[in-house]
N, C-alpha and C positions, 0 to 999 in steps of 0.2 A: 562427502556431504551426507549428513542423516535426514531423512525424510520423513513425518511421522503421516500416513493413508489412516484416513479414519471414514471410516466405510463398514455398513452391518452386512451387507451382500458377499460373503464369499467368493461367490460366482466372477464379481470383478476384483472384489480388494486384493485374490491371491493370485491374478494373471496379474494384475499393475504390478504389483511383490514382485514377480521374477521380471515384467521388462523393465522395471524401473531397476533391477539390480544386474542387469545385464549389460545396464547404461553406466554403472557404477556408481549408483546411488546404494547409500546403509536403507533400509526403508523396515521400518515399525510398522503395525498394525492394532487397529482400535476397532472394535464396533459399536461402540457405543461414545458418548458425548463423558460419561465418569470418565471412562478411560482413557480419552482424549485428556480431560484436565489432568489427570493423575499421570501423563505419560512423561518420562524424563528428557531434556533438552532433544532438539531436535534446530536443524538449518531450514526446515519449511514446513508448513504442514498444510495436507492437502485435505480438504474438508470438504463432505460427501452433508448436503443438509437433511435429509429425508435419516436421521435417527432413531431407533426405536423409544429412547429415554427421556435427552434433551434438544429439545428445539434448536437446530442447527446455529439460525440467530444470537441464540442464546450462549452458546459455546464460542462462538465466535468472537460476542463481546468479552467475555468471561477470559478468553487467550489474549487478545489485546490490549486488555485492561494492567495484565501485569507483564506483558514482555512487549516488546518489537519484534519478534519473532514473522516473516511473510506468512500468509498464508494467502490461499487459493481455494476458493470456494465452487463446490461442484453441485450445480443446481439441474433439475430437472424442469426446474419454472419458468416460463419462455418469458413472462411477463417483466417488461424494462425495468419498471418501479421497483420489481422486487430485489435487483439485479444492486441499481441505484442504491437502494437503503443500504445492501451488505456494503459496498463501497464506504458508505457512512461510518457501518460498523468498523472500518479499520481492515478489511480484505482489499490484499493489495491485488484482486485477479480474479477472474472468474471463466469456468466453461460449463457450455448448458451442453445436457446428457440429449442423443446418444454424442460422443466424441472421438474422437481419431487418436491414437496413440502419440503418433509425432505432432499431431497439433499440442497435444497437453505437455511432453515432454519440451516443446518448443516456448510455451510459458512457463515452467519451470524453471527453464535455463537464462530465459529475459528477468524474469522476478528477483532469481536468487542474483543476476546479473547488475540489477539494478539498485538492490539491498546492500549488497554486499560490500559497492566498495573499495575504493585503494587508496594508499595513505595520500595527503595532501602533498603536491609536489614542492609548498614553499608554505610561511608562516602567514602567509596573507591569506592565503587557499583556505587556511583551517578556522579562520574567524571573521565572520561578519560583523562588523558593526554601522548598523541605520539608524539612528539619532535613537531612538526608543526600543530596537530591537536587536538583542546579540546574538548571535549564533555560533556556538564551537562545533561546526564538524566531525570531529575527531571524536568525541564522546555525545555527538548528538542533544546537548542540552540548547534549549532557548530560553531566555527572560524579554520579555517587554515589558517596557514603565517599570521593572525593577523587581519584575515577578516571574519564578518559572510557568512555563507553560507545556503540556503534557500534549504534545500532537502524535497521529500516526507515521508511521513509517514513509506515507506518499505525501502527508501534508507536508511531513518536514522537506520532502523533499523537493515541492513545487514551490517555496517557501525559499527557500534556498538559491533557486533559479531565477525567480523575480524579486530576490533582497540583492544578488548581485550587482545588480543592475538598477539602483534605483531611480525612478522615472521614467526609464527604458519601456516604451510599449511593446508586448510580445506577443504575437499573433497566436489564434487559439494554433492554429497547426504548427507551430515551433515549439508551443509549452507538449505539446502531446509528444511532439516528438523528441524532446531532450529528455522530459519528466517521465512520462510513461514509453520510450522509447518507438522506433517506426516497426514494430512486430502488435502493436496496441492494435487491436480488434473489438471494444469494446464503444461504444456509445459516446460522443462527448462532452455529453451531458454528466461524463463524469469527473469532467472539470470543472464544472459550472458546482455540482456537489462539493468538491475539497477548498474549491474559494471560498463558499457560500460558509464554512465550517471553519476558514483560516479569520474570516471578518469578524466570526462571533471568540474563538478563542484571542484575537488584539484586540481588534478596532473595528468596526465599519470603514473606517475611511483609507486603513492602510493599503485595501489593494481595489485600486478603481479599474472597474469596467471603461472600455474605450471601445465607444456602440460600432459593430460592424467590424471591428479588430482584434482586439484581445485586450488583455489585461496588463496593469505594470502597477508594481510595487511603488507607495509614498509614503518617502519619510517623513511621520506625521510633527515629529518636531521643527520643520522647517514649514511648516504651513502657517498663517500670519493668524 
């Protein structure tokens, strides 16, 4: 696995550099937000906001806008909202500074774990179809109503979990724990964000709140 750290601090970018390659991770180094876009493929990228160039934010859309590529966003900002919005951006992860090494190496291995994937065990597995909504697995593409639809890497993938199942109520702590799996440390408010963001890319009505429980996926062509 290649890893791109993009981080302007020396002081940590080149300790992470050797444990993370002790781990047996490839790992590249950036200090800057150019160098970040300009860096060649890579299996994750680990993104330090605090930039001398471009706006951490800004980088971070800019990387998801043309790949699914994880990334991991490494803030200093204690402030939830700020934490939330990156989610928005399409970071599938986040740790606030100062950090632990095995905590961060422990998201690394969930993230890339949860991205990455193995083939469908049967022909059903790799294609969803919900009255208005298809899904290929295998190549990660969606259409509703007959249009593709450009989600992140976590939206596809919470998307995925409540299209199985449609109708199926699924409590917030079983979405967290299949979707974002049970090593998630983060707020669950960052569910409330990827639904809130799956309504406006379909439908409002395709994935109804069920107060006090959770959410379930409706096939809107079967509603009267």
């Amino acid at each position: 696995m290649r890893l791109l750290v993009v981080e302007d601090d020396p002081t940590i970018a080149e300790p992470l550099q050797r444990g993370l390659m002790r781990e047996g991770f490839d790992v590249d180094l950036a200090a800057t937000g150019a160098e970040a876009l300009a860096a060649g493929e890579c299996d994750l990228v680990l993104l330090d906001l605090g930039l001398p160039d471009i706006d951490g934010r800004d980088v971070c859309r800019q990387l998801r806008a043309r790949s699914g590529i994880p990334i991991i966003v490494v803030t200093a900002r204690g402030d939830e909202i700020d934490r939330v919005i990156l989610l928005e951006l399409g970071a599938d992860d986040y740790v606030v500074k100062p950090f632990g090494f095995r905590e961060l190496l422990a998201r690394i291995r969930a993230v890339l774990r949860r991205t990455s994937g193995g083939p469908p065990t049967a022909q059903t597995d790799a294609r969803i179809d919900a009255g208005l909504l298809q899904i290929d697995t295998r190549t990660r593409n969606v259409t509703y109503d007959g249009r593709p639809v450009a989600l992140t890497p976590k939206e596809h993938d919470l998307l995925v979990y409540l299209a199985r199942d449609p109708d199926v109520v699924h409590t917030r702590e079983q979405i967290i724990e299949n979707v974002w799996d049970d090593n998630w440390w983060g707020s669950t408010k960052t569910l409330d964000v990827h639904v809130a963001s799956l309504r406006k890319k379909l439908a409002p009505e395709t994935i109804e709140t069920v107060r006090g429980v959770g959410f379930r996926f409706v096939d809107v062509a079967t509603l009267p």
